[in-house]
C-alpha positions in Angstrom: 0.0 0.0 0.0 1.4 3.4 -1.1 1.8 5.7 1.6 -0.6 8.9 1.8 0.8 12.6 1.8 1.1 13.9 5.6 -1.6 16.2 4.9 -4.5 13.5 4.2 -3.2 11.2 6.9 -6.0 10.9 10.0 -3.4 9.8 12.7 0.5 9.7 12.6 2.8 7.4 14.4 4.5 8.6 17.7 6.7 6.4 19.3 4.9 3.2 19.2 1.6 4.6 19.6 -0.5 7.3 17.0 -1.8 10.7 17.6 -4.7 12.5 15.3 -3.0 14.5 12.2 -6.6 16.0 11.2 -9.9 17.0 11.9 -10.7 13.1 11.0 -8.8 11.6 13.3 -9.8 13.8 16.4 -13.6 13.0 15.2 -12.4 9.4 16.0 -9.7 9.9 18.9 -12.5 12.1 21.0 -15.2 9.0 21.3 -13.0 7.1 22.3 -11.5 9.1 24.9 -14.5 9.3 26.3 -15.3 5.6 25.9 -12.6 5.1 27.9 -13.8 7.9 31.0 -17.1 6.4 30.6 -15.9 2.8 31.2 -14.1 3.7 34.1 -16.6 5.6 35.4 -19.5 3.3 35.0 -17.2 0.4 36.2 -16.1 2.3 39.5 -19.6 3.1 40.1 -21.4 -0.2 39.6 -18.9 -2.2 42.2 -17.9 -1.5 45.7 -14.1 -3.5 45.6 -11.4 -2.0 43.1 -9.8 -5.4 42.2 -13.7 -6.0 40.3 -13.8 -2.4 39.2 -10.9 -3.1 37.1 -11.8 -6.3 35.6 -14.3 -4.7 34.0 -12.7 -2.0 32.9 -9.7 -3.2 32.0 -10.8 -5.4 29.3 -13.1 -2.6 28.3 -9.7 -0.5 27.6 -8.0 -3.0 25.9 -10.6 -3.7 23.3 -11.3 -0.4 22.7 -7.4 0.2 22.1 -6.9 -2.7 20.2 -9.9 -1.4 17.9 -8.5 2.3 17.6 -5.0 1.0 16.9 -6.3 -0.6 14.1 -8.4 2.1 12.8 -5.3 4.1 12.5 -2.9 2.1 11.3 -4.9 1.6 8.6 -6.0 5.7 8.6 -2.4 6.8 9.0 
């Protein structure tokens, strides 16, 4: 695959991880920032012990990175 000009790129690579390069990619990154708060959140709020609190959110994180990695490798 031919690599895009800078310019029309949605995310660029930073050091093992990407960052948005255009209004594109922070239409993405923001949901799933907030995905992230609101996982958190929800999962903090729905148990009382933090050891359950983050087994559900954790996974939650991890998915949700492994889907937005994805989505800009292949937007970048």
């Amino acid at each position: 695959m031919a690599k895009r000009p800078k310019k029309d790129r949605w995310f660029i690579p930073v050091r093992g991880s990407y960052l948005p390069n255009n209004w594109l990619g922070w239409l993405t990154y923001l949901p799933f920032t907030a995905y992230l708060v609101f996982a958190a959140v929800f999962a903090w709020q729905k148990t009382d012990d933090t050891v359950q609190a983050l087994l559900i959110a954790v996974p939650n994180w991890i998915a949700a990175a492994a889907v937005m990695t994805w989505i800009a490798r292949h937007t970048g």
